[in-house]
Residue frames as qw, qx, qy, qz and C-alpha x, y, z in Angstrom:
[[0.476, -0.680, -0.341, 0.442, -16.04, -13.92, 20.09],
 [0.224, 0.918, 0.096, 0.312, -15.98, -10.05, 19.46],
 [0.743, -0.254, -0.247, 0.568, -12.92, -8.30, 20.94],
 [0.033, 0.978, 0.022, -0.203, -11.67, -4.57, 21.75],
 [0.666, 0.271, -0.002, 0.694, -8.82, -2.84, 20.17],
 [0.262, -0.747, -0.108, 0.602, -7.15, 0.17, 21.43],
 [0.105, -0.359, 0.422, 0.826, -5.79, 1.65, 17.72],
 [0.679, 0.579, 0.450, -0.030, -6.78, 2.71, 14.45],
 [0.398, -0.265, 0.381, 0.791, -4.36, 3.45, 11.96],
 [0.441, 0.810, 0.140, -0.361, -5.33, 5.64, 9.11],
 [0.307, -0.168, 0.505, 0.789, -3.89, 5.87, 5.05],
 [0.328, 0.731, 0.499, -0.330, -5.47, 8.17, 3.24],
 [0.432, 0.251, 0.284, 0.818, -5.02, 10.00, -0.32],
 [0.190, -0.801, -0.556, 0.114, -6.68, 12.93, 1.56],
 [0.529, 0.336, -0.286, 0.725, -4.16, 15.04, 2.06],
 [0.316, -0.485, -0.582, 0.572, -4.16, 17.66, 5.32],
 [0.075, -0.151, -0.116, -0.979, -4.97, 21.36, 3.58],
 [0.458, -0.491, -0.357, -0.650, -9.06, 20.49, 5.00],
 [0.429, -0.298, 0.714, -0.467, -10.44, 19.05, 8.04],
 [0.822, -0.013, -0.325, -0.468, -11.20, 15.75, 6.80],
 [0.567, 0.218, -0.683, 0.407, -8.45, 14.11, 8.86],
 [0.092, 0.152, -0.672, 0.718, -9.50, 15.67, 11.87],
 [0.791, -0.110, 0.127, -0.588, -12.94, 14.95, 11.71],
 [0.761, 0.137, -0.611, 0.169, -11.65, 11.02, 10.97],
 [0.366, 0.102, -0.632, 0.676, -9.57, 11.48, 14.32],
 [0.242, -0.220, 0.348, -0.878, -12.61, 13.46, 15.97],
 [0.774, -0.145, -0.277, -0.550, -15.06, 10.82, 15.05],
 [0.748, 0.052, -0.645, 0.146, -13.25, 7.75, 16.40],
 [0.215, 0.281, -0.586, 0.729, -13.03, 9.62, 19.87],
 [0.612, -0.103, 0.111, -0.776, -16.90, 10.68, 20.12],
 [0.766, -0.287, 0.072, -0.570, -17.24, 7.12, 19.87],
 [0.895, -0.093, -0.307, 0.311, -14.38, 5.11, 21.14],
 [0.272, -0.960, 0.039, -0.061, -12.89, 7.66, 23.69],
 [0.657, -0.603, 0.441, 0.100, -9.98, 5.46, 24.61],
 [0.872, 0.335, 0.271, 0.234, -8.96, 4.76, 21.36],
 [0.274, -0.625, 0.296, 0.668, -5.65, 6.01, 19.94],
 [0.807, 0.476, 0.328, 0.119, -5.42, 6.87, 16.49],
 [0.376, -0.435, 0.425, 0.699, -1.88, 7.02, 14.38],
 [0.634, 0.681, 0.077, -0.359, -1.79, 8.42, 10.88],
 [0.779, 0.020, 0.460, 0.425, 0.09, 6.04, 9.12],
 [0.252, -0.317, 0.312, 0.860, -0.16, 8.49, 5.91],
 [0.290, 0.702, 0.422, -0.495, -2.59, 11.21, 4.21],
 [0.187, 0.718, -0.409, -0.532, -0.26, 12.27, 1.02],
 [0.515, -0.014, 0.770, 0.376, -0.75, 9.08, -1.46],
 [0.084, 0.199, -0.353, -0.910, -1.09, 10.60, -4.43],
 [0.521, 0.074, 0.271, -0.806, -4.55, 11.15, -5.41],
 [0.825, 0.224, 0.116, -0.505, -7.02, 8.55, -6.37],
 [0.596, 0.482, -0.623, -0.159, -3.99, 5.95, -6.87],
 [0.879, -0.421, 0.096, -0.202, -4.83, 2.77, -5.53],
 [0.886, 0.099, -0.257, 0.373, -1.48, 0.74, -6.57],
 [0.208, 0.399, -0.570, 0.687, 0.75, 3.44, -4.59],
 [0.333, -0.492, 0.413, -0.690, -1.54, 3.40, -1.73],
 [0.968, -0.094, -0.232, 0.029, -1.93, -0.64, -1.95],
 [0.759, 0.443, -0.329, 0.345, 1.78, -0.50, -2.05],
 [0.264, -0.611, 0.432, -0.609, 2.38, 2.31, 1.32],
 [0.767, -0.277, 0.190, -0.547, 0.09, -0.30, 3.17],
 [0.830, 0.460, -0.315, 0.012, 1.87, -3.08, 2.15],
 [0.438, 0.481, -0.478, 0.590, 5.27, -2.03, 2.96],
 [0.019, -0.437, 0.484, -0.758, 3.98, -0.66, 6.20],
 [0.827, -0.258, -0.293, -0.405, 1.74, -3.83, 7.38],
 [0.691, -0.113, -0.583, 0.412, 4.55, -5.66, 9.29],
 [0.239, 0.233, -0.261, 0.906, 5.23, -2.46, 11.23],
 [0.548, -0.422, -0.100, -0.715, 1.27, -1.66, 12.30],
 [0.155, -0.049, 0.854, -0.495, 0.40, -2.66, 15.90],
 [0.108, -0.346, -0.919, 0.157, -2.41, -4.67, 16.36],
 [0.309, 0.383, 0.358, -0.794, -5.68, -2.70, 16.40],
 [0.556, 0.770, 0.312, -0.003, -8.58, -1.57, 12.77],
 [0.572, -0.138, 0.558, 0.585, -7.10, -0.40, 10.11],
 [0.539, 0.533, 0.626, -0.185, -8.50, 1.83, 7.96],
 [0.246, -0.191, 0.465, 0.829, -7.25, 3.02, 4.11],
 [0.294, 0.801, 0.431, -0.294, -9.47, 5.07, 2.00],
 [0.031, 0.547, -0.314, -0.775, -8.13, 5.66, -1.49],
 [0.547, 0.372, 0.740, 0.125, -10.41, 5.24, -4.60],
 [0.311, -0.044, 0.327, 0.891, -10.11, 7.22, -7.81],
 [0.247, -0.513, -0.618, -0.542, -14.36, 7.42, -8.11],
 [0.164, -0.146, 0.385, -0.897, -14.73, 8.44, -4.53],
 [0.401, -0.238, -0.520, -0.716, -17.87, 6.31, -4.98],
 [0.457, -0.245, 0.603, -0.607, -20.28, 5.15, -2.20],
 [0.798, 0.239, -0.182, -0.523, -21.65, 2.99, -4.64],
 [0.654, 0.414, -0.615, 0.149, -18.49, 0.68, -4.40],
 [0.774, -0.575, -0.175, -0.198, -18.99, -1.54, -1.25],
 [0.004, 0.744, -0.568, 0.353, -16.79, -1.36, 1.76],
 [0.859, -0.046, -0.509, 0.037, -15.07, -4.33, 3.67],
 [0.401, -0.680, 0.583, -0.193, -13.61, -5.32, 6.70],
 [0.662, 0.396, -0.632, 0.076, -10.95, -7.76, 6.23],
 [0.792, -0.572, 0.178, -0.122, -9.74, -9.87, 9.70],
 [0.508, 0.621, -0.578, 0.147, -6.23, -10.85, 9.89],
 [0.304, 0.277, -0.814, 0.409, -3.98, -13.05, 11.88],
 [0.435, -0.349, -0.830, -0.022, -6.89, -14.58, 13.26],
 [0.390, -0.751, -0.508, 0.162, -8.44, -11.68, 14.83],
 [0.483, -0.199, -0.016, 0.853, -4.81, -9.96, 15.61],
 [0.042, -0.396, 0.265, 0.878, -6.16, -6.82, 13.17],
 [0.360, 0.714, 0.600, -0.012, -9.10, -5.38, 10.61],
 [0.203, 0.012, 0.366, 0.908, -8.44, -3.80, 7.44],
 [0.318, 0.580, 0.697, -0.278, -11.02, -1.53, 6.33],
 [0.073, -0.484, 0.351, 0.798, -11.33, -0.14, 3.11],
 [0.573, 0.415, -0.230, -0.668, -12.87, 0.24, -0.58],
 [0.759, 0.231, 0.577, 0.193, -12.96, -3.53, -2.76],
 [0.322, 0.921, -0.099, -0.197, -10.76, -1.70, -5.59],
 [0.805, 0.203, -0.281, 0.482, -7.65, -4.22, -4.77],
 [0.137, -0.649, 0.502, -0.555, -6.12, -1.14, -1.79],
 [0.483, -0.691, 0.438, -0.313, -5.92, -3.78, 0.88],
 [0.978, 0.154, -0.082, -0.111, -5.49, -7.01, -1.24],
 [0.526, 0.453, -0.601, 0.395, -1.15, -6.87, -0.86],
 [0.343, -0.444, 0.447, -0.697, -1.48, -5.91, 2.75],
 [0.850, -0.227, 0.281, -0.384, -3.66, -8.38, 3.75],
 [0.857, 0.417, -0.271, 0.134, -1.26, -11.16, 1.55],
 [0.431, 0.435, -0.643, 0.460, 1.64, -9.92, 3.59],
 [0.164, -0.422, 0.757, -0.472, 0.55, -10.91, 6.88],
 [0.247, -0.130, 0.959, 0.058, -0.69, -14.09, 5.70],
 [0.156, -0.318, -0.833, -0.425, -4.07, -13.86, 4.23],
 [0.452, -0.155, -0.008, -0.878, -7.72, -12.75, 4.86],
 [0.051, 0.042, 0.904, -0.422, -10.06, -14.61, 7.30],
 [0.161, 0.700, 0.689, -0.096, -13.44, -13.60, 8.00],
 [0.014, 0.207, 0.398, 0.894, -14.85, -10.77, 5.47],
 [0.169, 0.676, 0.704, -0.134, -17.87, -8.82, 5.80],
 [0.298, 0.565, 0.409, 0.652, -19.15, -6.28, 3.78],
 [0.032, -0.259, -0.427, 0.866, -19.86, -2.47, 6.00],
 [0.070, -0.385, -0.497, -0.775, -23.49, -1.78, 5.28],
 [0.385, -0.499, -0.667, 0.397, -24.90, -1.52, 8.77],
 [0.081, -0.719, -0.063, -0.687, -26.78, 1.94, 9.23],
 [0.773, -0.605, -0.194, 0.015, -26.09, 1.02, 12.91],
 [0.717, -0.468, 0.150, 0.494, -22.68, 1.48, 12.60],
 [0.370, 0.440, 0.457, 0.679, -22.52, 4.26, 10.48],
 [0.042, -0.496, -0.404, 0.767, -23.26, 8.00, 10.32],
 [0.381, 0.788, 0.466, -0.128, -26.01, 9.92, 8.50],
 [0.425, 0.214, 0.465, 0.746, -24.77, 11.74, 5.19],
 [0.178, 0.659, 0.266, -0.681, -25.77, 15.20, 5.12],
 [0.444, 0.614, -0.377, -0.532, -25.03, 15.20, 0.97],
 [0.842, 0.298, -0.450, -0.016, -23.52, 12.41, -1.36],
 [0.863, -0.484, 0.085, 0.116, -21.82, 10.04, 1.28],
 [0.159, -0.872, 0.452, -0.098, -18.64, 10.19, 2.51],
 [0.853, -0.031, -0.521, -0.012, -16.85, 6.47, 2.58],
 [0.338, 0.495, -0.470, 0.648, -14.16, 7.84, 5.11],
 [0.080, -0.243, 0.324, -0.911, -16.40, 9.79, 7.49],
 [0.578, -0.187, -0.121, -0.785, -19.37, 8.26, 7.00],
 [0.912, -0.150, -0.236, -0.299, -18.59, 4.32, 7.01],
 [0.711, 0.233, -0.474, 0.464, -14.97, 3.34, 7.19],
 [0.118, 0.360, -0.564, 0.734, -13.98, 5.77, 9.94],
 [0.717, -0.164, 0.010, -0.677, -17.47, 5.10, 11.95],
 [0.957, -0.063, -0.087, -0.271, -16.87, 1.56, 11.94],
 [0.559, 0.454, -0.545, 0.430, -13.93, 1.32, 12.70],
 [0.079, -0.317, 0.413, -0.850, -14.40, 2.83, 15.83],
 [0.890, -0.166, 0.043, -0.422, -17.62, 0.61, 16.79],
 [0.890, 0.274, -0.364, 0.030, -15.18, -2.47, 16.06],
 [0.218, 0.390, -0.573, 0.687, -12.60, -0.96, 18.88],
 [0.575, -0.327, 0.293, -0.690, -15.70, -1.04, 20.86],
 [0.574, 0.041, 0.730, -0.368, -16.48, -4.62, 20.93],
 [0.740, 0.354, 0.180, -0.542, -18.66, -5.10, 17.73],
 [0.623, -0.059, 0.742, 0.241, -17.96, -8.11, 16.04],
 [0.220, 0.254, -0.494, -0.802, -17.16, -7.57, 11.97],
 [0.182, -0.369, -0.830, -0.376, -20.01, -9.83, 11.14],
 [0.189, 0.854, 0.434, -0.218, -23.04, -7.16, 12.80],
 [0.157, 0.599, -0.066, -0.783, -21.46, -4.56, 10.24],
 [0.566, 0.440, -0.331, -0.613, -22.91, -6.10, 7.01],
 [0.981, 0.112, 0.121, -0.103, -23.28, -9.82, 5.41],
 [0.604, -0.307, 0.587, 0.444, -19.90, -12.17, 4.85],
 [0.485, 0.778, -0.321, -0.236, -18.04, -11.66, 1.80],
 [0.932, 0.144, 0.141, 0.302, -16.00, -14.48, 0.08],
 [0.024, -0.922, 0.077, 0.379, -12.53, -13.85, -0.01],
 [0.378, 0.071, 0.673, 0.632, -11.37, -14.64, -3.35],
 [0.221, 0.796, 0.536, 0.172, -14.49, -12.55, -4.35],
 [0.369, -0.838, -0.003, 0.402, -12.45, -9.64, -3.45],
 [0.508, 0.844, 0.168, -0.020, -10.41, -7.69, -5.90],
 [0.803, 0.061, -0.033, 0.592, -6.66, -8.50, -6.57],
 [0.561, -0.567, 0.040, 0.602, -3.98, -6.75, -5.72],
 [0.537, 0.843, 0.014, -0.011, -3.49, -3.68, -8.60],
 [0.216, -0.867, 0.424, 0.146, 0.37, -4.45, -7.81],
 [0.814, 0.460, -0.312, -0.172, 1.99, -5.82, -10.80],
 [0.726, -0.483, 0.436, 0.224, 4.45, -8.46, -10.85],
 [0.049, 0.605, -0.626, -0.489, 7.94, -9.05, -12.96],
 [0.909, 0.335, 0.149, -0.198, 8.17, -11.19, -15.92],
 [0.635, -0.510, 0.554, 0.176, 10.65, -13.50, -17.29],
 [0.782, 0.608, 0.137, -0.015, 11.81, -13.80, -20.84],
 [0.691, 0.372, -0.419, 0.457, 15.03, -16.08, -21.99],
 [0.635, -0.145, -0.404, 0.642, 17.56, -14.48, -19.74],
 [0.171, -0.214, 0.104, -0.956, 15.80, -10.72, -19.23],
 [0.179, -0.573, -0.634, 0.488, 13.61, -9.90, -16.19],
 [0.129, -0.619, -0.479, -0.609, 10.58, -7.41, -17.48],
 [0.165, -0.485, -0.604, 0.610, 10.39, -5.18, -14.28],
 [0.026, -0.892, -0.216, -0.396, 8.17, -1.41, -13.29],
 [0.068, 0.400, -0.211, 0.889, 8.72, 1.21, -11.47],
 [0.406, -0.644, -0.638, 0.114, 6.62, 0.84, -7.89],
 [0.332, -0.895, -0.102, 0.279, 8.17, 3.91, -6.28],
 [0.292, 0.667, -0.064, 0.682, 10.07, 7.04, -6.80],
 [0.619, -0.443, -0.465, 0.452, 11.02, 7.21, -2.91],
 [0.015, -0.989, -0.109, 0.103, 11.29, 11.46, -1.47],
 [0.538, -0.551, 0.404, 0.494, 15.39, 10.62, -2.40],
 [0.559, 0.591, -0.240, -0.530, 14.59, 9.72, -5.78],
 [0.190, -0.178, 0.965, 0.022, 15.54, 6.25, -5.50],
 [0.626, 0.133, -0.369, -0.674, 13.75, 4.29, -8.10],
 [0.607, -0.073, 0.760, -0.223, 12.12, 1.23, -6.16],
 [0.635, 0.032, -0.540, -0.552, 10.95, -1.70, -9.12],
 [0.773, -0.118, 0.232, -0.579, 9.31, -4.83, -8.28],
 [0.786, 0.267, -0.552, 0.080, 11.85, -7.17, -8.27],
 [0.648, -0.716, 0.223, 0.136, 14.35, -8.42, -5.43],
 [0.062, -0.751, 0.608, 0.250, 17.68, -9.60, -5.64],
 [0.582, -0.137, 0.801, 0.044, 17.15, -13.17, -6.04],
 [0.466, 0.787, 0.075, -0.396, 15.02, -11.64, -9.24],
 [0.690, 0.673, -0.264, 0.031, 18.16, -11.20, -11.10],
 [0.827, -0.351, 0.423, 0.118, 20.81, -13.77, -9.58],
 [0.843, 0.335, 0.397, 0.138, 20.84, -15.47, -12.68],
 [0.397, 0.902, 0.159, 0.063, 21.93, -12.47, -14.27],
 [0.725, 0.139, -0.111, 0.665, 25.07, -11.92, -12.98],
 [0.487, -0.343, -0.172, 0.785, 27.03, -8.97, -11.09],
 [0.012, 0.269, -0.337, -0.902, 26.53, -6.75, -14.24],
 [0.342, 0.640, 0.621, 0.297, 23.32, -5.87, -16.29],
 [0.217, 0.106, 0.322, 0.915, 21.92, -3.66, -18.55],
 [0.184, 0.650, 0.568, -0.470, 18.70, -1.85, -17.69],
 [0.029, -0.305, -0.550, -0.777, 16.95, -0.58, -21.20],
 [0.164, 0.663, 0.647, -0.339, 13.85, 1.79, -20.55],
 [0.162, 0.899, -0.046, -0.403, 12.96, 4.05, -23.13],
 [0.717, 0.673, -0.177, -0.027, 15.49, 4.81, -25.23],
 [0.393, -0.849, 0.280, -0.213, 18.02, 4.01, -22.70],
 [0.930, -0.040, -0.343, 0.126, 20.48, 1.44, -22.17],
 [0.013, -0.788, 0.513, -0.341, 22.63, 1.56, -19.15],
 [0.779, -0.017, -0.613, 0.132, 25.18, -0.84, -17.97],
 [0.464, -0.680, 0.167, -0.543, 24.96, -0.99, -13.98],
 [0.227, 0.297, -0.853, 0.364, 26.68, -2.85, -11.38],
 [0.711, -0.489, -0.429, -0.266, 24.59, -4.74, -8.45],
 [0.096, 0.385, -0.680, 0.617, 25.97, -3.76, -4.91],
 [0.324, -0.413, -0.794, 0.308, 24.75, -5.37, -1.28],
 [0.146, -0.758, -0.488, 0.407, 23.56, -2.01, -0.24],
 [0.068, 0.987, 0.128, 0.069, 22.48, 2.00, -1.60],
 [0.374, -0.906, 0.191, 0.049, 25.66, 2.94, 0.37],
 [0.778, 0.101, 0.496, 0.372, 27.95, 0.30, -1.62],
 [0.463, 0.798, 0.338, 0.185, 27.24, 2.48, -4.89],
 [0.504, -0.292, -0.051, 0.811, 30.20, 4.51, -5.45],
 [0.038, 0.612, 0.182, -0.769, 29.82, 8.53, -5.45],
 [0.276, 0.560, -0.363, -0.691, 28.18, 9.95, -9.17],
 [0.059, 0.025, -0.956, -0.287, 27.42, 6.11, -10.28],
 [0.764, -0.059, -0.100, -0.635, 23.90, 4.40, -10.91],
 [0.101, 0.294, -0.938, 0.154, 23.57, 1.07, -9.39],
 [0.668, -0.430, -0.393, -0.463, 21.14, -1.40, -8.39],
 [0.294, 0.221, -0.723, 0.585, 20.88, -2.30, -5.13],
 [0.246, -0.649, -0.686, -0.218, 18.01, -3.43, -2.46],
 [0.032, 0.544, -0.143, 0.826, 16.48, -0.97, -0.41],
 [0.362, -0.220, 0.657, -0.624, 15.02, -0.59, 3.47],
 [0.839, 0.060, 0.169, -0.514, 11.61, -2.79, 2.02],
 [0.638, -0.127, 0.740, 0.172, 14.06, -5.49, 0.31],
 [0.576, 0.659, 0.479, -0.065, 13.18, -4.46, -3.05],
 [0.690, 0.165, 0.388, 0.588, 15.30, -3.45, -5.63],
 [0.049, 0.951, 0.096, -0.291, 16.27, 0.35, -6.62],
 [0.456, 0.467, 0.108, 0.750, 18.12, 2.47, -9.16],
 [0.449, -0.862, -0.162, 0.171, 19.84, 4.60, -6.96],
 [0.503, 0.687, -0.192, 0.487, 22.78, 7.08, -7.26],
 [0.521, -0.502, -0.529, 0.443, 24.64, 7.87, -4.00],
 [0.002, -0.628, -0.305, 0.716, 23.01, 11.40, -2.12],
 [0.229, 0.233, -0.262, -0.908, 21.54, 12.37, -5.74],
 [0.760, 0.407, 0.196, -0.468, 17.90, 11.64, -7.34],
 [0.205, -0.041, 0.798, 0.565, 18.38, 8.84, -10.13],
 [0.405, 0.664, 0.627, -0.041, 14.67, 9.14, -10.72],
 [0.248, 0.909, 0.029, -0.335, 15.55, 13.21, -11.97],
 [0.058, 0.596, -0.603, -0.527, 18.82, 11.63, -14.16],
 [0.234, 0.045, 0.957, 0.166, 17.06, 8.96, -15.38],
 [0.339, 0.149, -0.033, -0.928, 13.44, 10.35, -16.12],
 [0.443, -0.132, -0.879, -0.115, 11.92, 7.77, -14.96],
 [0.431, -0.170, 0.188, -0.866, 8.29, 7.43, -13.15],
 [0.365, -0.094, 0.906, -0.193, 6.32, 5.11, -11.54],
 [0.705, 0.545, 0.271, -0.364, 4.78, 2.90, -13.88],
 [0.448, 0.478, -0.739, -0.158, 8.19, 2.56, -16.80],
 [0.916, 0.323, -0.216, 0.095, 9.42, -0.37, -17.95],
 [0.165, -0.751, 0.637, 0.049, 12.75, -1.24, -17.03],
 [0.939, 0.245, -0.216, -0.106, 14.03, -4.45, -18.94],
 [0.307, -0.628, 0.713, 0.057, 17.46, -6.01, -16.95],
 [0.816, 0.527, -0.233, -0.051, 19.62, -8.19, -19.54],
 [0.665, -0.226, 0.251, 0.667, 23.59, -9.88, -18.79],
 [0.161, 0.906, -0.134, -0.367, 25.49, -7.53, -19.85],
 [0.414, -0.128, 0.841, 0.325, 26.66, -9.77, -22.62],
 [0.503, 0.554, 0.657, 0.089, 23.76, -9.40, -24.59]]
């Protein structure tokens, strides 16, 4: 049974200096009138799918109910088929590249239902040059999907496990050291990795983070705000995820550290 939605959220690595956003935001009106659409966010750095897996991610519990649609791929290619994902049994429809951008997302609010692929020239708009995925399919269908159409008339089912993993890495465990990355570099300069607390428990009050040529010995506090004034600390942030954080200064600009290091945490015994 096909249903209506009243939203579409948008993440894009578009950014706002053209009018591709506002044609996105004009198209979904010309043909869903009553639809609202929120821009979730337009500024993930280009053509990187693991930050803009990661935005989407973080910011899946928080999206109301409605399509969904993210649009960041480093080839820009039309060639690389689009999906619509179903969630929470209907609740919500991701829509986006098969590149691994909606594969966390869809993981955090339990998994992926029915799949179909978007290849419907019904539910689509004509390409005046080399196709658009945004403008042409994703944002287009989206907006048919608010109307009523059921994801299975916008292309044939797609297995999902045939779908393309998540490009967000996880930590690793060796002896009594926890192998984390860098996920984020946050607009404070808090350095998010890809651990939690329970991560390094084991470890103990006190480790040593080694990246580079670095070694620094760091306390663990309950919260950012814990961290006393001019120190580095770990400590989780708003998403529950660990951060190297300094308190009201950048650790990412005293550390020189970017997403994507190493960081190795050790007892500070070793």
């Amino acid at each position: 049974m096909s249903r209506h939605y009243e939203t579409v959220t948008l993440l894009t690595d578009r950014g706002r200096v053209d009018e591709s956003i506002g044609v996105a935001h004009s198209i979904v009106r010309d043909i869903a009138p009553s639809v609202a659409v929120v821009d979730l966010a337009h500024e993930v750095p280009a053509h990187d799918v693991r930050s803009g897996s990661l935005m989407l991610a973080r910011s899946a519990p928080y999206i109301v109910p409605g399509v969904v649609v993210a649009s960041v791929d480093p080839d820009g290619s039309a060639a690389r088929r689009s999906i619509a994902v179903e969630v929470g049994d209907g609740v919500a429809v991701l829509m986006g590249p098969d590149n691994g951008l909606l594969a966390a997302a869809v993981a955090v609010v339990g998994g992926a239902g029915r799949c179909h692929e978007i290849s419907s020239e019904m539910h689509r708009l004509p390409s005046p040059g080399q196709t658009c995925p945004l403008r042409d399919v994703l944002v287009p269908a989206a907006a048919h999907v608010c109307n009523g159409v059921d994801i299975s008339e916008l292309g044939p089912a797609v297995d999902p496990s045939s779908l393309l993993p998540s490009l967000v890495p996880m930590p690793r465990l060796e002896n009594e050291q926890v192998i984390a990355e860098v996920m984020w570099v946050d607009h404070y300069g808090k350095i998010q990795l890809n651990i939690d607390s329970e991560t390094v428990s084991h470890i103990g009050p006190t480790v040593v983070a080694s990246f580079g040529d670095q070694h620094r010995t760091v306390q663990v506090y309950a919260s950012v705000a814990d961290i006393p004034d001019g120190r580095i600390g770990l400590a989780p942030d708003v998403h529950g995820m660990l951060c190297l954080a300094v308190q009201q200064q950048s650790a990412a600009a005293e550390l020189k550290l970017d997403i994507g290091a190493e960081v190795i945490l050790a007892p500070a015994g070793d």
